[in-house]
N, C-alpha and C positions, 0 to 999 in steps of 0.2 A: 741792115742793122749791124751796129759794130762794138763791140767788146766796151765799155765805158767804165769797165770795174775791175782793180784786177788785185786780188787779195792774195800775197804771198805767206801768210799766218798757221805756222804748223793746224793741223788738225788740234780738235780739244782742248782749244782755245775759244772754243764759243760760237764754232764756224757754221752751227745749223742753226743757233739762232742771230747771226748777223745775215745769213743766206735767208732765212727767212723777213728780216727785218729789209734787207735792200730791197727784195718783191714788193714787201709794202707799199715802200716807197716810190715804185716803179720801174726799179731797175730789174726787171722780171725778162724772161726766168734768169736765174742762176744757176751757174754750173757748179757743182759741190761731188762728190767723192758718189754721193747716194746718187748720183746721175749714170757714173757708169754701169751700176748695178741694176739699173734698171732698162737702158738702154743700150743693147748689145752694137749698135751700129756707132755708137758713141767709143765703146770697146777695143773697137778693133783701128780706131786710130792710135791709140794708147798702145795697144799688139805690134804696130808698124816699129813707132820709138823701140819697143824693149826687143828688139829684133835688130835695132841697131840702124833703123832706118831714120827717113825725116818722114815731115808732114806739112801741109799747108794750115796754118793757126788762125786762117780766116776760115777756112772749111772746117775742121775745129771746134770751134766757139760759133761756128753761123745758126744765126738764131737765138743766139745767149746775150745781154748786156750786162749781166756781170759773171765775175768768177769767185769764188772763195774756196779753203781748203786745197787739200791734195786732191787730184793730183797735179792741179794748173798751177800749186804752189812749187813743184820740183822746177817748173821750166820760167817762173816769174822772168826772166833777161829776155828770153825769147819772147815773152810778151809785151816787155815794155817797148822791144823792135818791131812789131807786130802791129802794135795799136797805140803808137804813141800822143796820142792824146787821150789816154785812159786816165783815171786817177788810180792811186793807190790805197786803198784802204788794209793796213795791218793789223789782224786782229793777234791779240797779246793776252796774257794775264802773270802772274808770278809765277817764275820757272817754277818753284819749288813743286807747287798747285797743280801747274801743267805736268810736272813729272810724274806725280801722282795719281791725274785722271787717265794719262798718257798709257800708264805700264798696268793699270788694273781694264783698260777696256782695248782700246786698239792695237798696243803692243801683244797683249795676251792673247788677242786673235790672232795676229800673227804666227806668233807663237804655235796654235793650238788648232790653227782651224784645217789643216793636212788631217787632223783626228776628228775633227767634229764629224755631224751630218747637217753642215752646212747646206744653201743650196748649190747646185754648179756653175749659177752664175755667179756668187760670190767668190766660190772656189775659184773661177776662173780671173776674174776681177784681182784677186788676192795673186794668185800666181802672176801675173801681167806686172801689178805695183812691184812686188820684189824684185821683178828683172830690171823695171822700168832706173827704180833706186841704184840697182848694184852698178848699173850704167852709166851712173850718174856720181860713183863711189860714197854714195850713202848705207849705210849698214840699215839692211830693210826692214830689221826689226828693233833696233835702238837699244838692245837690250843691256845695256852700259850706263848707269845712271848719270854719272860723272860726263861722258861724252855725250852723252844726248842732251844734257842742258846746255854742254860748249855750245852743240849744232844748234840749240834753241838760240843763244843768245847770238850766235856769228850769224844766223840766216836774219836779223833784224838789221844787227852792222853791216850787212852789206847790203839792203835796200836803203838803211841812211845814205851811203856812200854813193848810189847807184841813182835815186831821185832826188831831184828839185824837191826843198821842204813844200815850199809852197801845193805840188802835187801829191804830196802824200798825208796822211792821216794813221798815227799808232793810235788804235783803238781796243779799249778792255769794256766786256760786255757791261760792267757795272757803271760805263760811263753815261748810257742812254742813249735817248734820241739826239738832246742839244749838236753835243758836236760833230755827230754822225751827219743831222740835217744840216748845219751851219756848214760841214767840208762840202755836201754834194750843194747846196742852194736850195733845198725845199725844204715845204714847211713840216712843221714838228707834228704827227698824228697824233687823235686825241686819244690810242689806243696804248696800252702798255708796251713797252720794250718786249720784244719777244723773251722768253727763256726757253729753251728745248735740250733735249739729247741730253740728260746725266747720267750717270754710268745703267743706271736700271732702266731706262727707255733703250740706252745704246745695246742693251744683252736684250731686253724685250722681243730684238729684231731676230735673234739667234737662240730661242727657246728657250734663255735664262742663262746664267753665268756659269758657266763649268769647271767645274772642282776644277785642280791643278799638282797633280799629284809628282 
C-alpha cells in the first residue's frame, strides 16, 4: 500500500472531518495528528526528525493511503518526493476563522499543556511537535496573529507553486462531497459530509477548556 493522499492543510481547518470523510471513501486509514497520540511506535519516527535525524517516508506512512493535518503537513516536499503519484488535497478555510479556532484550541494547548494534567503521551506528542517545528523554523506555538495568517496563507502559495493544478484540490469543509468525489473519481455517499472536532469536542479530549490566567 502507498500513500495516495497527501493533505498539507494547517490543522483546524477541518482536518478531522476531511480525515474522516477520505476513510469513507476508502482512502482508509488516514494518518492525522490523533494518530500519534495513540500510537507510540508511530511517535518515535517523529522523535528521529526532531533529533535532527531522517526517516524512510514509506516506513512512515506503511499502512496508511492517506495523510492530513500536522504533522505530515510540516514535511508536504518530502512527500510529494516520496509518493509522487499521490494527489494533493488542501484543506483551507478563511484565515480570519482559522485564526480564531487556531489560538482558542491548539495554540492554547501549546501554550498550556507543560501546566496541565494532560496525559504523557500527549505531553510527549506535544514536546516532540515543538522540536519537530523549531527544526523546521516554524514558531511552534504561532503565538503572533499577524504572522501566523502570513505562514497560513505562504504554506498554500507554496503547494500552488510546488503541484500540477491538475493534482491538486484546495478544499473548504463547506464545500462537500461533489468536489472532493469528482478530484479522487468516486462516487458521492449517500451519507452527510462529515463535521467533527469544534473547539468543545477538541477540549472534550483534555477534561474541558482551562481557564488562562
Amino acid at each position: 500500500m502507498s500513500l495516495q493522499i497527501i493533505g498539507p492543510g494547517f490543522g483546524r481547518t477541518g482536518t478531522r472531518s476531511l480525515k474522516s470523510a477520505l476513510e469513507l471513501l476508502g482512502f482508509a486509514p488516514c494518518h492525522h495528528m490523533q494518530t500519534l497520540f495513540a500510537d507510540p511506535a508511530q511517535l518515535a519516527f517523529w522523535k528521529v526528525l526532531a533529533a535532527g535525524g531522517t526517516v524512510d517516508w514509506h516506513e512512515v506512512f506503511a499502512g496508511f493511503r492517506s495523510q492530513i493535518d500536522w504533522p505530515g503537513a510540516h514535511v508536504w516536499r518530502e512527500l510529494l518526493q516520496a509518493f509522487p503519484e499521490a494527489r494533493v488535497v488542501f484543506s483551507t478555510r478563511p484565515a480570519e476563522a482559522w485564526w480564531n479556532s487556531y489560538a482558542g484550541t491548539v495554540g492554547k494547548l501549546r501554550r498550556l499543556y507543560p501546566t496541565l494534567p494532560v496525559p504523557t503521551s500527549v505531553a510527549e506528542t506535544l514536546d516532540t511537535m515543538k522540536q519537530v517545528m523549531i527544526r523546521r523554523g516554524i514558531d511552534p506555538e504561532l503565538r503572533d496573529r499577524d504572522a501566523a495568517i502570513t505562514a497560513f496563507h505562504r504554506q498554500l502559495a507554496e503547494v500552488r507553486a510546488s503541484v500540477p493544478a491538475e493534482r491538486l484540490l484546495v478544499f473548504a469543509i463547506g464545500d462537500g462531497w461533489a468536489p472532493l468525489c469528482d478530484f479522487l473519481g468516486v462516487p458521492v455517499p449517500s451519507t452527510p459530509f462529515p463535521r467533527l472536532n469544534d473547539g468543545g469536542d477538541f477540549w472534550s479530549r483534555f477534561g474541558g477548556e482551562p481557564a488562562e490566567g
